[in-house]
C-alpha positions in Angstrom: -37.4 -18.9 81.1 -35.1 -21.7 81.1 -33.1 -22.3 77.7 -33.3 -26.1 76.1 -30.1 -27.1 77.4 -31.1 -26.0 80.5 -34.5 -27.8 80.7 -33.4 -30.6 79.3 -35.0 -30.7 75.9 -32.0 -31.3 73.5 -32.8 -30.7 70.0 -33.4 -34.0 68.4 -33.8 -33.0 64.9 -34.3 -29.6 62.8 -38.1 -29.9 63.0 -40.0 -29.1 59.8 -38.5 -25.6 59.4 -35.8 -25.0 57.3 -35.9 -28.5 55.4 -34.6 -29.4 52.1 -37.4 -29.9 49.3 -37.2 -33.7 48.1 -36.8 -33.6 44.4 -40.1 -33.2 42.7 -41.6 -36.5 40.9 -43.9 -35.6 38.0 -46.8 -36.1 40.0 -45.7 -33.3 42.4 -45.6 -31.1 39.4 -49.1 -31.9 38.2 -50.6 -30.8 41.8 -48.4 -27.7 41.8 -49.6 -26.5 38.4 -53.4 -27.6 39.1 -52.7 -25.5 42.2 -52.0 -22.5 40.7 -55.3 -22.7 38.4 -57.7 -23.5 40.9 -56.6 -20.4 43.1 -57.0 -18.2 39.7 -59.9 -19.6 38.3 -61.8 -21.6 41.0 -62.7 -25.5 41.1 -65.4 -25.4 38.7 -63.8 -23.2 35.7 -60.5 -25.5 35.6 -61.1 -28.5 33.0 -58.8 -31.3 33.1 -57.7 -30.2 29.5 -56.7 -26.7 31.2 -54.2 -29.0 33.6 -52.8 -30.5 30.3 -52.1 -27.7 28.8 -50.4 -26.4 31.5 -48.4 -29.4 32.4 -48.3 -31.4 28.8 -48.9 -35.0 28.6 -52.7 -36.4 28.4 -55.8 -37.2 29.8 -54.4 -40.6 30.6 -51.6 -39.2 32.8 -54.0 -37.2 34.9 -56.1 -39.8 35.2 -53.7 -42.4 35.8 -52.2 -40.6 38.6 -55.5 -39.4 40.3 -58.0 -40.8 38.9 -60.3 -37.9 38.8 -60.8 -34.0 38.6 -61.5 -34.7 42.3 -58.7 -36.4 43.5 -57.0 -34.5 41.9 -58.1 -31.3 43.6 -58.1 -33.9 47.1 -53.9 -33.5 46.8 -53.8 -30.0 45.8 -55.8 -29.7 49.5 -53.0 -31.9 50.7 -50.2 -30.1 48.8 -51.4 -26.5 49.9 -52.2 -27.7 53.9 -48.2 -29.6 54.1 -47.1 -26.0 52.8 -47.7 -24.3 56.4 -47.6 -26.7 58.6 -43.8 -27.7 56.8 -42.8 -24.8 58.0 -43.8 -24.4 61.3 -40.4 -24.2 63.4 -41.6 -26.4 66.9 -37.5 -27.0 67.7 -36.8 -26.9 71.1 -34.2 -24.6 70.6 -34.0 -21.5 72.9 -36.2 -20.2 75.8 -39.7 -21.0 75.8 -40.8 -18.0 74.9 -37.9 -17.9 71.8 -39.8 -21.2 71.1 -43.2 -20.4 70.8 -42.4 -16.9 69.4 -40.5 -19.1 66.3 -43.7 -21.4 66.3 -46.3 -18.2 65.8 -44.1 -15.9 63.8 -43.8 -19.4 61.1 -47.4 -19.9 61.5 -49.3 -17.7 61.0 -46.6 -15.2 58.2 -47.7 -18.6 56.1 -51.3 -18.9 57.0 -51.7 -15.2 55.8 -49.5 -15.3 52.5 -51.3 -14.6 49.5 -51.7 -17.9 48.3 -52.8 -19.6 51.6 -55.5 -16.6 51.4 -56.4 -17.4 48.3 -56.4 -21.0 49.2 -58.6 -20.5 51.9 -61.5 -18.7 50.0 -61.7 -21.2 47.8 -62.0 -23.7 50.2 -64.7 -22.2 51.6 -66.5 -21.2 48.6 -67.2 -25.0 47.6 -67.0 -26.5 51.1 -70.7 -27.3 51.0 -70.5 -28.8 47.6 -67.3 -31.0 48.2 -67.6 -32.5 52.4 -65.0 -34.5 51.7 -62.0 -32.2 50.2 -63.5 -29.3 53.3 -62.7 -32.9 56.4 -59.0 -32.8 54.5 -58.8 -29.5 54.4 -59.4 -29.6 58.2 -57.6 -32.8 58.9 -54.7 -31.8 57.1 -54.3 -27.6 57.5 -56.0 -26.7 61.3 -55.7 -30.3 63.1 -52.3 -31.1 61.5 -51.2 -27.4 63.5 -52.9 -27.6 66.3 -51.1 -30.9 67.1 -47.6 -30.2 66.3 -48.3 -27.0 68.8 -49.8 -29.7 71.2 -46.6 -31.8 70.7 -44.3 -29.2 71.7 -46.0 -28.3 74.8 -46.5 -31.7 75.8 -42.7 -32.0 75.6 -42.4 -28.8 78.2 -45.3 -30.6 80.1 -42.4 -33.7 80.3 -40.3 -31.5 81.5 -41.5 -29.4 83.9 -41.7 -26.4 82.1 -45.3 -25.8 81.6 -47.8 -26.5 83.3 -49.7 -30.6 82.9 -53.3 -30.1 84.2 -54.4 -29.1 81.6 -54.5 -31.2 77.9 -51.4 -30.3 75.2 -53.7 -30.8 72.1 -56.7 -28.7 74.1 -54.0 -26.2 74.8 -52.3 -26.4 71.1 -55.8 -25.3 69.8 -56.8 -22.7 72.1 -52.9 -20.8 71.0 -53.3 -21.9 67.9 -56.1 -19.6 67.6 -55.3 -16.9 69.5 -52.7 -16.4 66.8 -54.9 -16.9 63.5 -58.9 -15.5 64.7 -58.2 -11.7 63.9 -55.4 -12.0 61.8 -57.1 -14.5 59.3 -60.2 -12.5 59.3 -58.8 -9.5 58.5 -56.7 -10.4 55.7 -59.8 -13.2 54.4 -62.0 -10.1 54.0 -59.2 -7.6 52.6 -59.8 -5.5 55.6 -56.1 -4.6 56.4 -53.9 -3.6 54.1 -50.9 -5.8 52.6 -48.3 -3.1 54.5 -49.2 -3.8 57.9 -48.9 -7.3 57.6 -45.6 -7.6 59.5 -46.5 -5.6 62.1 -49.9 -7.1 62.9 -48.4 -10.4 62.9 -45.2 -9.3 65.3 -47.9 -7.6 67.6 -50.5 -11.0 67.0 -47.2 -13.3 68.4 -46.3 -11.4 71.2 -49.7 -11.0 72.7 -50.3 -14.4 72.3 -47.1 -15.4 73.6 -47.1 -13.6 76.5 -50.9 -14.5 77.2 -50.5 -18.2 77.1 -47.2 -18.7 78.9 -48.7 -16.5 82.0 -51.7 -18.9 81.9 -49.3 -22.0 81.5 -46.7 -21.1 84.3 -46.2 -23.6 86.3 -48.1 -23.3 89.9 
């Protein structure tokens, strides 16, 4: 495959990968901590008075920032969706298939961390009772990465690389999922173990890889 320079894709910026964290405001800190308790305990067992005691101040802080228990869990959802797709490398640095290897290996090593597991159960244990934080969820976690993947191969579409008969976003989705379907299952239902992660996800990328850039060659 052709390498950026080559193609014509100059690296505008770093992408999300690799990025310095921006100082943490006090609110940050309050979503980080509430976090962390709603992955241990679940949404219903965490009291506003448990976020206080884990992150000082008072009801009136809490409130004052978020209003509510619920809004407050609305930006953990936020908080826990901006922590993969951050880090989902789409720089045009490299081959194409360097490129999309970067984008799956950063995808889905953060989709199937233990927090982002844990993250995930609970978001499907109370989807049903709370529509609202399960559209963010969505709107924020899956969309957000199946349009960045879109973005990227829209750019190659620009350029010749890939194919352009076929939609970027349509095509974003259908690799995003190759990469997450059994990997995400497994893992969501503890049925592989912890020490085979690595290699399931190497082999998960370069199956997927190879797949999708055969069916996106250009005719």
């Amino acid at each position: 495959m052709d390498s950026a320079e080559k193609s014509g894709l100059a690296p505008k910026d770093s992408g999300s990968a690799g990025a310095a964290p921006a100082k943490r405001t006090a609110s940050d800190r309050i979503v980080r901590s509430a976090a962390k308790l709603f992955l241990e305990k679940g949404y219903d067992k965490v009291s506003i008075n448990d976020i206080i005691d884990a992150v000082g101040g008072s009801k009136g802080t809490i409130y004052s920032n978020f209003g509510s228990k619920e809004k407050l869990f609305e930006a953990v959802v936020q908080q826990m969706c901006a922590d993969v797709t951050i880090h989902i490398d789409t720089r045009p640095i490299g081959s194409i298939e360097e490129q999309l290897t970067r984008i799956g290996q950063s995808f889905v090593s953060n989709v199937v961390s233990p927090p982002i597991l844990r993250f995930h159960r609970l978001m499907t244990s109370i989807g049903r009772d709370f529509p609202a934080a399960g559209r963010l969820f969505y709107d924020t976690g899956p969309r957000q990465a199946q349009k960045m993947i879109g973005d990227w191969i829209a750019l190659h579409q620009r350029a010749g690389n890939i194919r352009d008969d076929a939609d970027a976003y349509r095509l974003g989705v259908l690799f995003h999922d190759m990469l997450i379907g059994e990997q995400h299952l497994s893992w969501l239902t503890s049925a592989v173990s912890d020490k085979e992660r690595a290699k399931r996800i190497d082999e998960t990328v370069r199956l997927a890889v190879s797949v999708f850039l055969q069916g996106c060659a250009r005719r």
